[in-house]
C-alpha positions as CSV (number, residue, x, y, z in Angstrom):
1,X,8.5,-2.1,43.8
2,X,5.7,-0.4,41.5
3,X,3.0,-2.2,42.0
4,X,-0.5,-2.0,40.0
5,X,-4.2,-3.5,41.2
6,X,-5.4,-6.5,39.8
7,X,-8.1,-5.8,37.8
8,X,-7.8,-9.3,35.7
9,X,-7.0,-12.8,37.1
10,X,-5.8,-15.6,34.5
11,X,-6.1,-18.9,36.4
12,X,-6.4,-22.0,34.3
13,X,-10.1,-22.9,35.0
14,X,-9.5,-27.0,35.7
15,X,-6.2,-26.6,38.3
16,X,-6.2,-23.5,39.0
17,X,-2.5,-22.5,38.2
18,X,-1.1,-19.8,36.2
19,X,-2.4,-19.3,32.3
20,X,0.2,-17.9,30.1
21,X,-0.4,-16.2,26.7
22,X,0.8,-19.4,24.1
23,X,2.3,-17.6,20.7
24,X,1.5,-21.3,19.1
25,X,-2.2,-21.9,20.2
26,X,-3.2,-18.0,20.3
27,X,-4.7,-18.2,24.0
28,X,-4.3,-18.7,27.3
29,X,-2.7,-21.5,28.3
30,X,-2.2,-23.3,32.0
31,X,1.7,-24.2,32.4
32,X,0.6,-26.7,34.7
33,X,-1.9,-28.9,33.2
34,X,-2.0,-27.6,29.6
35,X,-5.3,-26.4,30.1
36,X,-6.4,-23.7,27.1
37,X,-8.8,-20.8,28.7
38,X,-12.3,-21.4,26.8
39,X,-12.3,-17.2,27.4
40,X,-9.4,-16.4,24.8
41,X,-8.5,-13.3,24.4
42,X,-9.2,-11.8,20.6
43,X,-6.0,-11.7,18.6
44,X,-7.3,-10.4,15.7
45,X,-7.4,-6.8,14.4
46,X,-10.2,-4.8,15.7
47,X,-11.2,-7.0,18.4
48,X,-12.6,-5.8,21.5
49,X,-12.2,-2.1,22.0
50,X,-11.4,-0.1,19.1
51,X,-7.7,1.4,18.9
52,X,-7.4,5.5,19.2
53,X,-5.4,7.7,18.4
54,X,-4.2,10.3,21.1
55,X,-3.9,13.5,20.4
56,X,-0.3,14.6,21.0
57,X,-0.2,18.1,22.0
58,X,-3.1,17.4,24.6
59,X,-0.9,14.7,25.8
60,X,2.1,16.5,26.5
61,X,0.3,18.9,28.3
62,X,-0.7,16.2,30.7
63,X,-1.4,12.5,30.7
64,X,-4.6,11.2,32.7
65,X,-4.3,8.7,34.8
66,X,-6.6,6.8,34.1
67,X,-4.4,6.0,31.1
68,X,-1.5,5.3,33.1
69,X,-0.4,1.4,34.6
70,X,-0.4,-2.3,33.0
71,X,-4.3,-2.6,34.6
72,X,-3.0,-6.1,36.0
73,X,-0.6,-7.0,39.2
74,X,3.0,-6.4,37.7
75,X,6.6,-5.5,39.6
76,X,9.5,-3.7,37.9
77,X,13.1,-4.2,38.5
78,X,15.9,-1.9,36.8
79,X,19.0,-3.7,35.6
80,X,22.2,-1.9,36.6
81,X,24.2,-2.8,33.7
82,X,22.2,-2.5,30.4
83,X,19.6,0.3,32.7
84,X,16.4,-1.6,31.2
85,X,13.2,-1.8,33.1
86,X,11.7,-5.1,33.1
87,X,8.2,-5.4,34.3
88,X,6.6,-9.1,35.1
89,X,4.2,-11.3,37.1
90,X,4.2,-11.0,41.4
91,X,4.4,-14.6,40.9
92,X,8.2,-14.9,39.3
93,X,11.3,-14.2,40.9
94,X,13.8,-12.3,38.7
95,X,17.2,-13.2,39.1
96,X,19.0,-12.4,36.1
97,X,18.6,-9.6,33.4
98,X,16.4,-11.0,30.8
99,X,18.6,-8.5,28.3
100,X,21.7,-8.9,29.3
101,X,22.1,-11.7,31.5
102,X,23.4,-9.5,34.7
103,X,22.1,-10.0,38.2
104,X,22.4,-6.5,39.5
105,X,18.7,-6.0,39.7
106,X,16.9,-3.5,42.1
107,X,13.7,-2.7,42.8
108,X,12.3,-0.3,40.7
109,X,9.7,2.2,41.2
110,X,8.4,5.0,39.2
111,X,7.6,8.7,40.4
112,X,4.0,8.2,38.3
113,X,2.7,4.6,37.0
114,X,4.1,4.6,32.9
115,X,1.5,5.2,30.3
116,X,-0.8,2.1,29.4
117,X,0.1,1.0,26.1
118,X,-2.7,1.6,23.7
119,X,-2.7,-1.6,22.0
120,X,-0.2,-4.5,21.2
121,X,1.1,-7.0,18.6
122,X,0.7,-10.5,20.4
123,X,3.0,-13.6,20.2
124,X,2.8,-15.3,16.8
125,X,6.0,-16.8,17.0
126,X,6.5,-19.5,19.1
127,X,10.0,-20.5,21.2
128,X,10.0,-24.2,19.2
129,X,10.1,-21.9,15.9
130,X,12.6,-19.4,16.9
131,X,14.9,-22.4,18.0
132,X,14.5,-23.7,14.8
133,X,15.3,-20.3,12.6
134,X,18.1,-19.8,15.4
135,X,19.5,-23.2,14.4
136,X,19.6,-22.5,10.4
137,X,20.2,-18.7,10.8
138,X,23.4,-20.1,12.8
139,X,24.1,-22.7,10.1
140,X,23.8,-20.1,6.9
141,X,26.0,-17.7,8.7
142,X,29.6,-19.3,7.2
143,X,32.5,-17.5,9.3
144,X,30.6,-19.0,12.6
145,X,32.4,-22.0,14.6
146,X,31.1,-24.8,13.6
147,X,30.2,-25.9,17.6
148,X,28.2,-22.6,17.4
149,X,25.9,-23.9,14.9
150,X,25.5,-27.1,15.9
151,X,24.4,-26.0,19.5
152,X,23.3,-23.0,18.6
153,X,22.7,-22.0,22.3
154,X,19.1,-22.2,22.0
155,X,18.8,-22.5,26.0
156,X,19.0,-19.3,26.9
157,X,16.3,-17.8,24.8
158,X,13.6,-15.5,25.9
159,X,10.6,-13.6,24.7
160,X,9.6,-10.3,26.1
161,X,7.2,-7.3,24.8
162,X,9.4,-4.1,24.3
163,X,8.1,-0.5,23.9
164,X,7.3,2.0,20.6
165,X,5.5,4.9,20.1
166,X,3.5,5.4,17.0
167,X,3.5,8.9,15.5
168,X,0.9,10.3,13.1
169,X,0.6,14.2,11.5
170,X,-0.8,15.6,8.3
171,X,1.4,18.2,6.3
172,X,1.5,20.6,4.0
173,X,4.3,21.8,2.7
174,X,5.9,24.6,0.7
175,X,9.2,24.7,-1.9
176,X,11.3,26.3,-3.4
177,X,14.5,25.5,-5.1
178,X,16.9,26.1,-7.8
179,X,16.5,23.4,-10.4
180,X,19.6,22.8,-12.6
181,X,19.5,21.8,-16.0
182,X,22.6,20.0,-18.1
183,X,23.3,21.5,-21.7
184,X,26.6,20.9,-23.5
185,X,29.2,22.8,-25.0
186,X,32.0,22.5,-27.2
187,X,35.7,22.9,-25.7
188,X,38.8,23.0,-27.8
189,X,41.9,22.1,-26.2
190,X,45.8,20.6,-27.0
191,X,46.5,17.2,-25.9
192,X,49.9,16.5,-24.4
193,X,51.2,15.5,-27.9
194,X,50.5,19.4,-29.4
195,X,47.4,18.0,-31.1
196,X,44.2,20.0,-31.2
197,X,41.4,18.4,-29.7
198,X,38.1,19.0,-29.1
199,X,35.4,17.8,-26.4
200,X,31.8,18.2,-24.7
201,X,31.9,19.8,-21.7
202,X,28.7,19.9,-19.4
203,X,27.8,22.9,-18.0
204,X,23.9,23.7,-16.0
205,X,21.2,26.5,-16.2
206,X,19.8,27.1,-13.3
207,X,16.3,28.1,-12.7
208,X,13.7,29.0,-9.5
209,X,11.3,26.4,-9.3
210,X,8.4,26.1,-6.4
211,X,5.8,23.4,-5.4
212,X,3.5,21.8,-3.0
213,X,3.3,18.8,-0.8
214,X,0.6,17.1,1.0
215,X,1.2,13.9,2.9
216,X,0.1,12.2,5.7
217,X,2.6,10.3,8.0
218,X,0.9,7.3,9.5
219,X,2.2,5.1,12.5
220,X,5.8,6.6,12.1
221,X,7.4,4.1,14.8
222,X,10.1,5.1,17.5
223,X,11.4,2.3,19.8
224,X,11.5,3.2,23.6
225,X,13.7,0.2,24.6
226,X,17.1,0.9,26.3
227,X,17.5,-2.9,26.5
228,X,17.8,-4.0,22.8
229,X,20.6,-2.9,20.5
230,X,19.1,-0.4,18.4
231,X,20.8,-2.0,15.3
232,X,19.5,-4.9,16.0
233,X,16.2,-3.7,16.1
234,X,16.1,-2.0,12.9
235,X,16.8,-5.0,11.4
236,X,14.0,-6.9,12.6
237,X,11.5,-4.2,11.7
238,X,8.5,-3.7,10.4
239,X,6.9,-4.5,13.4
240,X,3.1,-4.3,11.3
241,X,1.1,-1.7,13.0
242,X,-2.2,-2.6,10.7
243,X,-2.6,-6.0,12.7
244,X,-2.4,-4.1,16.2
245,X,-4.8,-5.3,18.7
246,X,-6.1,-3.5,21.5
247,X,-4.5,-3.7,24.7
248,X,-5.4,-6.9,27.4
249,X,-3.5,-7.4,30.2
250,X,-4.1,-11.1,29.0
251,X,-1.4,-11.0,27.2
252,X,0.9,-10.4,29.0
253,X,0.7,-13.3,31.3
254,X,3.5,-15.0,32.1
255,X,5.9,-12.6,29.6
256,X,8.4,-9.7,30.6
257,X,7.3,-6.5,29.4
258,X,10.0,-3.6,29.1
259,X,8.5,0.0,30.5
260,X,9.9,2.4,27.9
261,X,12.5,4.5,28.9
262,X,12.4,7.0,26.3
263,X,9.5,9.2,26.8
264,X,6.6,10.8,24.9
265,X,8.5,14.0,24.4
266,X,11.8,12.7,23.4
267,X,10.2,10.1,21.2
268,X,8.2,13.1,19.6
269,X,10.6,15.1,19.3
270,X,12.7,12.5,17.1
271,X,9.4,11.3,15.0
272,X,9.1,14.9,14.3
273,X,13.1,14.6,12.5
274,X,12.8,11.3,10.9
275,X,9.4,13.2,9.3
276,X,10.7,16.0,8.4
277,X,13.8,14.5,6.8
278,X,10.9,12.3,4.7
279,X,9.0,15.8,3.9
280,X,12.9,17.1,2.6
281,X,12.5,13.9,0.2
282,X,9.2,14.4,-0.9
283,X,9.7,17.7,-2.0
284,X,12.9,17.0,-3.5
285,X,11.5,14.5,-5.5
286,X,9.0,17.1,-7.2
287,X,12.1,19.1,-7.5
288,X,12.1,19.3,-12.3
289,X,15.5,19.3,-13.6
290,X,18.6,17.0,-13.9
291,X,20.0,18.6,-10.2
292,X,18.5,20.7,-7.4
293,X,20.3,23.3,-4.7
294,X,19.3,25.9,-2.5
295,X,16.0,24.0,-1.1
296,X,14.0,25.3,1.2
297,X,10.7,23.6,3.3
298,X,8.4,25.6,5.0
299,X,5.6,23.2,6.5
300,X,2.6,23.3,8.5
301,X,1.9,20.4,10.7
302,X,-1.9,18.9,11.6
303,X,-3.6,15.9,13.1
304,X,-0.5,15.2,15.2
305,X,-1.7,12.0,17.2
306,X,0.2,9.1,19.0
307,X,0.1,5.1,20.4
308,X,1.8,3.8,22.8
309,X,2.5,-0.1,22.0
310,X,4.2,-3.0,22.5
311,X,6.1,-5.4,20.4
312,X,7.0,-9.5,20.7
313,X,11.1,-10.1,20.5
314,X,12.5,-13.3,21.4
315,X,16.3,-12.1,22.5
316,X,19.2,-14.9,22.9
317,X,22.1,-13.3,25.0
318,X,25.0,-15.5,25.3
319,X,28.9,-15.2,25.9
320,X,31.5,-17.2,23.6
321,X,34.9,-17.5,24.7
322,X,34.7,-13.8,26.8
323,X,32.8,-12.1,24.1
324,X,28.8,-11.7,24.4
325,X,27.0,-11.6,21.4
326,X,22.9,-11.6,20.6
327,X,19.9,-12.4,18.8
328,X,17.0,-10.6,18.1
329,X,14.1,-12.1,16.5
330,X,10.8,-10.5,15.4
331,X,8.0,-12.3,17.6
332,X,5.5,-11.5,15.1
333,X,6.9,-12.0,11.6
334,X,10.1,-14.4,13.0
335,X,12.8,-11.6,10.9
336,X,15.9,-12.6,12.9
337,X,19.1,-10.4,13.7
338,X,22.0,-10.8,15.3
339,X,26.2,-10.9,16.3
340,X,27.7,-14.4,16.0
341,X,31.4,-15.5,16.7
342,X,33.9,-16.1,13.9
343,X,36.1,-18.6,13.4
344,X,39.9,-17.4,12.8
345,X,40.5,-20.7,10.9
346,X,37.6,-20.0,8.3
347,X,39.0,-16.6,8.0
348,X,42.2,-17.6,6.9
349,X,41.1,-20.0,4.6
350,X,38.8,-17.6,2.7
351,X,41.7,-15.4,2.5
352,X,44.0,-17.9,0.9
353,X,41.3,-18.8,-0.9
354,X,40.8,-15.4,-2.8
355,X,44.5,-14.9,-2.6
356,X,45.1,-18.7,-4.4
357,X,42.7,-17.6,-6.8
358,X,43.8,-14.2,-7.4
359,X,47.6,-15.7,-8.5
360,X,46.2,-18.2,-10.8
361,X,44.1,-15.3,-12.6
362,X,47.7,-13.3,-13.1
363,X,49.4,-17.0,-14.2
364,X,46.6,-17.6,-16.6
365,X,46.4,-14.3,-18.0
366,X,50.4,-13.8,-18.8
367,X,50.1,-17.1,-20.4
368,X,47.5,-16.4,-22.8
């Protein structure tokens, strides 16, 4: 197993046991005795060391290593069914997939230590308020069993940090187009009964048009997880990169951390799409005329920098009758996500329903 050197310890200072990072009290906490660590860790933005900005083409060229590891004690397991990399504390014993549930874990161990994460959003939300949302997110959703929602299978909840890369570049940017403009024009014609009619027909001018963009792309996110639906994880975002704090192996303690599995290259490669397909937009936008065609972008990129950082989700993974289904919840702004069971016998009622209503709509109407 990949194994890091402890360069932290987080001992509750009256028993001695493990501290843990507590989402509800924003510090370390002992499990054992309840103990909070009078040294807690700075949650705020621009606490302790100042967050930077790597510079990306330096990066891909090589990555030192003394920005490489989780600077704390942590093993790594990879998950033979959903493929995701779950890193955690010496001190538990994994047994089960905290993504998917399986127990086909193996020992997992990298070829280089993964690159430290820059900085991190910590746990703001904590598991008593997730239950909670779970329960009325359950209850609002109206096809759902009704067993579902009153259990709401709040037991097999967990919270992990999962991995994004943060993306940055100045452009500018050159246009050109063919901006089209409406005008109208008279168009005599016979109607099917031999009368002469007459109409407005449009029609477009077309024109070469040019212009100019400068913009600056700032903390463009890619996820690196392979062990949260990417759906689901769209839906739960913004993850807010303004209130990012540097990185403490602090908090971590006592939380499964995902090691990204998509890399600095790949994840670069797609920031540089999803930013170019904004750039498209931009200069679209600045396109004049009713309609556009024939645009071209040529763009010079700058600045291009990067973080690596980690995210709170809590993730409830559950089966119902065969099926598995999850929820995804945003451990820093509590957005929630998710696939729920549906109930044939609410189905079928809403469909009589609209059908009972759609026959009395035709009754009323012929008798008016």
């Amino acid at each position: 197993m990949a194994e890091v050197v402890a360069q932290q310890k987080f001992a509750c200072p009256a028993c001695g046991a493990e501290a843990t990072w507590n989402p509800a009290k924003q510090a370390l906490v002992c499990g054992y005795c309840g103990t909070t660590s009078p040294a807690k860790l700075e949650a705020t933005p621009g606490g302790g060391t100042a967050i930077q900005e790597r510079d990306l083409a330096t990066a891909l060229g090589s990555i030192p290593d003394d920005r490489r590891g989780w600077k704390t004690e942590r093993v790594q397991v990879l998950c033979q069914s959903c493929k995701a990399i779950s890193s955690f504390d010496p001190a538990r014993i994994a047994q089960r997939c905290d993504f998917c549930g399986s127990a086909a874990l193996v020992p997992y161990q990298d070829v280089k230590e993964p690159f430290s994460p820059e900085s991190l959003l910590p746990f703001k939300v904590s598991d008593t308020q997730v239950r909670d949302a779970i329960r009325i997110w359950y209850g609002r959703r109206w096809f759902a069993p009704n067993a579902l929602g009153a259990r709401a299978l709040t037991d097999q909840l967990h919270g992990m940090y999962i991995p994004y890369w943060t993306f940055d570049a100045q452009v500018a940017a050159d246009w050109t187009a063919e901006s089209g403009y409406y005008y109208y024009e008279t168009e005599h014609y016979t109607d099917a009964q031999g009368n002469r009619q007459s109409r407005q027909v449009q029609r477009v001018r077309w024109e070469p048009s040019a212009g100019h963009v400068d913009h600056f792309f700032d903390d463009e996110l890619v996820c690196a997880s392979k062990g949260v639906d990417p759906s689901l994880v769209r839906e739960i975002e913004p993850f807010p990169t303004r209130d990012l704090v540097p990185y403490q192996a602090g908090f971590l303690a006592g939380w499964v951390v995902e090691r990204y599995q998509i890399d600095l290259i790949a994840a670069a490669d797609h920031s540089r799409e999803v930013m170019h397909g904004k750039l498209v937009q931009l200069c679209a936008r600045q396109v004049p005329g009713d309609t556009q065609r024939n645009l071209s972008v040529q763009a010079d990129w700058s600045g291009q920098t990067f973080k690596h950082i980690l995210v709170p989700v809590w993730l409830l993974t559950y089966d119902y009758h065969g099926r598995g289904f999850r929820v995804l919840i945003n451990g820093y702004t509590g957005a929630i996500a998710g696939t729920y069971p549906k109930s044939w016998i609410k189905i079928t009622l809403a469909i009589l329903g609209v059908l009972l209503f759609a026959l009395l709509v035709v009754v009323f109407g012929k008798n008016l």
